[in-house]
C-alpha positions in Angstrom: -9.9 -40.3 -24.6 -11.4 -36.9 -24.7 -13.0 -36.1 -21.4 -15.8 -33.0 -22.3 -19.3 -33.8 -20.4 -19.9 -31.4 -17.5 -19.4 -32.4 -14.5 -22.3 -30.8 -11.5 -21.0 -33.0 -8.1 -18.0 -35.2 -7.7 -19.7 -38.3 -8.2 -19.6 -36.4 -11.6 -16.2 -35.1 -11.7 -14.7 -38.8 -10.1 -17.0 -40.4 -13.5 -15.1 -37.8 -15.6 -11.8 -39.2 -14.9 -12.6 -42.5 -15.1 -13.7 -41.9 -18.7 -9.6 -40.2 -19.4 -6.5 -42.2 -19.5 -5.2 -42.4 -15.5 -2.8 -40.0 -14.7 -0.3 -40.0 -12.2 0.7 -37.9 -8.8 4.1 -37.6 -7.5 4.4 -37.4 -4.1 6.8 -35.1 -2.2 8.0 -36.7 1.2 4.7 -39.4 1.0 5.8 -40.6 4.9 2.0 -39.0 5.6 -0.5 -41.7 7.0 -3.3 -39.3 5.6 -2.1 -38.8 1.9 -1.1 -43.1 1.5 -4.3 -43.3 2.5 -5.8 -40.9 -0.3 -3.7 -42.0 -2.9 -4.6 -45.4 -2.2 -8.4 -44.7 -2.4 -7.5 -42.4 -5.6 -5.8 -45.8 -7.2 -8.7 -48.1 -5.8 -11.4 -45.8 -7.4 -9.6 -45.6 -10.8 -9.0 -42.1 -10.3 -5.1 -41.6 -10.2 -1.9 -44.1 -9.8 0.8 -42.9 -7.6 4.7 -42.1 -7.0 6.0 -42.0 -3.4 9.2 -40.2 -3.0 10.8 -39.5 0.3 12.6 -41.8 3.3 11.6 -45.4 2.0 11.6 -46.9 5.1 9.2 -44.1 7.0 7.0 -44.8 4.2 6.6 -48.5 4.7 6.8 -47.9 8.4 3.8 -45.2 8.4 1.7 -47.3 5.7 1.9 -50.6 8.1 0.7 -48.8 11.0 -2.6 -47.2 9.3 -2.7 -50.8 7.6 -2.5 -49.1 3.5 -1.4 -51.4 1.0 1.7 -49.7 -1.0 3.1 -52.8 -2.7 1.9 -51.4 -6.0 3.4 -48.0 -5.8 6.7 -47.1 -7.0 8.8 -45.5 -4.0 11.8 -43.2 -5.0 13.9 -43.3 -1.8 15.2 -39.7 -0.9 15.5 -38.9 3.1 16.7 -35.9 3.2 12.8 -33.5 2.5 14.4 -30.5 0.2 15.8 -33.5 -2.3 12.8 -35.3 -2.0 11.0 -32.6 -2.9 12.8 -31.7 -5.6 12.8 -35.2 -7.0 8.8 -35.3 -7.0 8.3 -32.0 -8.5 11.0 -33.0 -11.4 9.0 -35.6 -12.5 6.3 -33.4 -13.2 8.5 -31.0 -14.6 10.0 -33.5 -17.0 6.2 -34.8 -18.2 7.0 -38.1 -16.3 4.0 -37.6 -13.9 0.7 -35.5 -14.3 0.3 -34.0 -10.7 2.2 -32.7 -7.9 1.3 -33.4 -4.4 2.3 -31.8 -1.3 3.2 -34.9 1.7 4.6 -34.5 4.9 6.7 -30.8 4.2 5.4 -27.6 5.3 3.7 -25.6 2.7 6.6 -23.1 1.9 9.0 -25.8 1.3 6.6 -27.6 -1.2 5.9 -24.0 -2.8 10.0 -23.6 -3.0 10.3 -26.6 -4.7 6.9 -25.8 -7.4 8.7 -22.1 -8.0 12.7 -23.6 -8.4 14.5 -22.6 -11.5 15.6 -25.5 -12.5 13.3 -28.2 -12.2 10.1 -26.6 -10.9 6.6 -25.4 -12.2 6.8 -22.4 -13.5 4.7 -21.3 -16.5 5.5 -17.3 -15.5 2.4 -16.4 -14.3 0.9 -15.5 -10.6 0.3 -19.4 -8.7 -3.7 -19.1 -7.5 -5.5 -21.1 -5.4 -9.1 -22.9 -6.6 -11.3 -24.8 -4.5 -14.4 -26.6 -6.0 -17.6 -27.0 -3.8 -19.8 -29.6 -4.1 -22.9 -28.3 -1.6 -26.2 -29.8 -1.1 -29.2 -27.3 -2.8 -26.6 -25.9 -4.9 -27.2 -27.6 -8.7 -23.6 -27.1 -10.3 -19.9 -27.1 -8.9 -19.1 -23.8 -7.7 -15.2 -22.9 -8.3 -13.7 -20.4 -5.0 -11.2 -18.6 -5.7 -8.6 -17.9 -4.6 -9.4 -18.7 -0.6 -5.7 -19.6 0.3 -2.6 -18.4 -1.4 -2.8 -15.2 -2.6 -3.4 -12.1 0.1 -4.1 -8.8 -1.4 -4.6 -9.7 -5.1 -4.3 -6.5 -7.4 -6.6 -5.9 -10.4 -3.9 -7.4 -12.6 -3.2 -10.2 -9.9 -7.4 -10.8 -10.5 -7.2 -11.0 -14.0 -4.8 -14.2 -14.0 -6.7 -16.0 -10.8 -9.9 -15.6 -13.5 -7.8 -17.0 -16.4 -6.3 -20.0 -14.0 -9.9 -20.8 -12.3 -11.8 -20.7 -15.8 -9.1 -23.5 -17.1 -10.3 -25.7 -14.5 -13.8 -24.8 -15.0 -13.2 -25.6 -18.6 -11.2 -29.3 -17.6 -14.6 -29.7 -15.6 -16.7 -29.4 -18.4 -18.5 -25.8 -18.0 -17.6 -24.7 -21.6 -18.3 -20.3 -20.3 -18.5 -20.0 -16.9 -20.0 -17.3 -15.2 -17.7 -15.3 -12.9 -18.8 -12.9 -9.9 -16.4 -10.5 -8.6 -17.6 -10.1 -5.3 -18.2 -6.9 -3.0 -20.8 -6.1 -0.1 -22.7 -4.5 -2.6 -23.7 -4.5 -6.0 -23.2 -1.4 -7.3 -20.0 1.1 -7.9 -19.0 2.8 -5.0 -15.8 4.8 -5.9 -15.5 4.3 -1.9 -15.2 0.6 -2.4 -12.3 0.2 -4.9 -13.3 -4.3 -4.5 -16.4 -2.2 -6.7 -14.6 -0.3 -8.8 -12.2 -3.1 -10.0 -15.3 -5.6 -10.4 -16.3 -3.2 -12.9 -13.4 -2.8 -14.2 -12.6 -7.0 -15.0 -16.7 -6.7 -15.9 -15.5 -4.1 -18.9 -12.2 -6.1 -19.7 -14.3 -9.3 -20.6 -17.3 -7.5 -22.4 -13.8 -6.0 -24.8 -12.4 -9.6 -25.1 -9.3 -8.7 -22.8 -10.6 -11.5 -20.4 -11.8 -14.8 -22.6 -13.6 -18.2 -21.6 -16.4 -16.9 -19.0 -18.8 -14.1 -18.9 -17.7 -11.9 -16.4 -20.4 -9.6 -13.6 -19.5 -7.1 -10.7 -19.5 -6.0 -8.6 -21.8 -8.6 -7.1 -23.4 -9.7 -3.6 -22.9 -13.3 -2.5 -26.3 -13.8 -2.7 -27.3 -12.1 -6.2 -24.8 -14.5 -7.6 -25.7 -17.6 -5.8 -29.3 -17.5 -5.1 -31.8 -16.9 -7.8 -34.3 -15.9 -5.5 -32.7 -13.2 -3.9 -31.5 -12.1 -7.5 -35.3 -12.1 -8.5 -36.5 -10.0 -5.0 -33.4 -7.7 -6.0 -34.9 -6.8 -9.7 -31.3 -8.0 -10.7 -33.3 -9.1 -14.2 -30.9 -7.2 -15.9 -27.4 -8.7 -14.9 -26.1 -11.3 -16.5 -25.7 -13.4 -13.4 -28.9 -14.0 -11.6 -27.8 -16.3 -9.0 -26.1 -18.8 -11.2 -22.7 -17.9 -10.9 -20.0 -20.7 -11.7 -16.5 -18.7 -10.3 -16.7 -16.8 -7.4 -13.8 -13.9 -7.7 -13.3 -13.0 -3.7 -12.0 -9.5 -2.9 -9.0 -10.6 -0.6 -7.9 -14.0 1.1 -9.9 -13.1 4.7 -13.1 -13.1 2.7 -12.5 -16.2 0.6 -10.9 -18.0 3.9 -13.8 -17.3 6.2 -16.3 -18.4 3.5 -14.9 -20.8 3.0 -14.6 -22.2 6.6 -17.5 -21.3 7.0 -19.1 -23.9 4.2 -16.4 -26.7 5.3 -17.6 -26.4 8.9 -21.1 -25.5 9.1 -22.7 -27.3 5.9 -23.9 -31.2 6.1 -22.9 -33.1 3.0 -20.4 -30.8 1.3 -18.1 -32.0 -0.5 -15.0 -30.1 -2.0 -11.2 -30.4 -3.5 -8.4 -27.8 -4.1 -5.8 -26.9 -6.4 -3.0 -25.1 -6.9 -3.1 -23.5 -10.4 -1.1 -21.3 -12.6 1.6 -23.8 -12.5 2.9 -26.6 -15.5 0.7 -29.6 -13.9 -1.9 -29.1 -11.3 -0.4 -28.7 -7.8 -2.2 -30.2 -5.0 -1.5 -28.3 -1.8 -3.8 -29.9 0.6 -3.7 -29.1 4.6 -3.4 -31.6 7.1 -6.8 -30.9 8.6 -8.5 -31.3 5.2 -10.4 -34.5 5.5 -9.8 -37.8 3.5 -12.6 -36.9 1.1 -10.9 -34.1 0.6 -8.0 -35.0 -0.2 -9.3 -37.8 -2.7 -11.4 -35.5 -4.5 -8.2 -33.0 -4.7 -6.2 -35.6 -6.0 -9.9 -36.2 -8.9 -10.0 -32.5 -9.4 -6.1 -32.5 -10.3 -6.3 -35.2 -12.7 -9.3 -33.8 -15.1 -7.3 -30.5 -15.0 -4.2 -32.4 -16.1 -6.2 -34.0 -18.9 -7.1 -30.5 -20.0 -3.5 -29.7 -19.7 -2.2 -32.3 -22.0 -4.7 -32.0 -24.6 -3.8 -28.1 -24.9 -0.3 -29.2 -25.6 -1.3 -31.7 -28.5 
């Protein structure tokens, strides 16, 4: 079943997948109290079903003590992490599994095993990172990117975290999202080069080098978020006037603190992450994210999967 209304909150997005065929998450070393937990709520809701794969007997161990229910899941049993992990991402390599979730392994492990030769995720493009807010007075999703994996992203480096953020956008049912590069400031300042190259993916869109979205920058945070201030600005003339979709951010310091900053300081928000760029959706969640979090990860994963698979026919 084709999954193609737009989706404006989770509520929304969590409907969306209920109206696709379930998909499934592999689990890479699932001994975590926190991701049984999600996955449990993620198979309660209808939203995804699960594979656990790592020490057997540390997984029933840790899913007695927070009291979780994992009778229903199918547990591959591999101690040792670096198989485990290995094992997990295969079956998402081999189409066996939808997702790829990261359990109890530190991040660079789990990235080893997406970016392994043999069995791993690939698709030879740059990974990026996409996080999708949910935030009271805002009226649509808003897609972050990329706020956690990649550092100093070149102009080139910007032009595949747009192409990897607008499939999800696309998976979430905004058919041409609107995409702000952002900078301090709204105008070229050769002084600025965040500007210059704004301008620059701005150009490469209008010539059909960038496809999907509609691309504006440089922009303020605020011209592209707040109609108001985009009104007060005489921004009448941009194409985004504080309705942005994709917000491009210069470097990982700016997207990070922003981001924090809404996780931290905002009542109500809800949000999920991906990693993207890869064969399946990667779902590289940190162990302070909350359960929410990681639920609505694991919803966000699945309606990009669905996107995946009906790309490859």
């Amino acid at each position: 079943m084709r999954c193609e209304q737009m989706s404006t909150s989770f509520d929304g997005l969590i409907s969306k997948v209920k109206e696709c065929g379930q998909k499934t998450v592999s689990v890479a070393v699932a001994q975590d109290s926190a991701v049984l937990e999600a996955v449990r709520a993620a198979k309660d809701r209808g939203i995804a079903n699960a594979i656990l794969v790592g020490d057997e007997e540390k997984i029933k161990a840790t899913a007695a003590a927070g009291g979780i229910d994992i009778s229903d899941f199918e547990i591959i049993n591999e101690p040792d992490e670096w198989t485990a992990a290995l094992t997990a991402v295969k079956l998402a390599h081999d189409g066996k599994v939808d997702m790829y979730m990261k359990g109890l392994l530190e991040t660079k492990t789990f990235l080893k095993s997406i970016l392994d030769k043999e069995v791993g995720l690939r698709t030879g493009n740059p990974l990026s990172h996409v996080c999708v807010f949910d935030i009271p007075g805002i009226d649509q999703l808003l897609f972050f990117t990329d706020v956690a994996f990649m550092t100093y992203p070149t102009l080139d480096d910007k032009v595949h975290i747009i192409e990897n953020t607008v499939e999800v956008a696309h998976a979430c049912g905004v058919p041409n999202p609107k995409v702000a590069p952002l900078a301090a400031v709204e105008v070229v300042n050769p002084k600025m080069p965040v500007t210059v190259e704004a301008a620059e993916l701005t150009k490469m869109c209008e010539e059909g080098k960038i496809t999907g979205c509609v691309v504006d920058g440089p922009l303020s945070l605020d011209l592209a978020i707040d109609p108001e201030a985009a009104k007060h600005k005489g921004a009448t003339d941009r194409k985004i006037q504080g309705d942005a979709d994709i917000l491009l951010f210069p470097d990982i310091h700016a997207g990070n603190l922003v981001y924090k900053a809404i996780v931290h300081m905002v009542n109500g928000v809800k949000n999920g992450c991906i990693l993207t760029g890869t064969q399946v959706p990667a779902i590289l969640t940190s162990r302070s994210d909350t359960f929410e979090t990681k639920v609505n990860s694991i919803a966000l994963a699945a309606v990009v999967a669905e996107e995946l698979n009906k790309k490859r026919g």
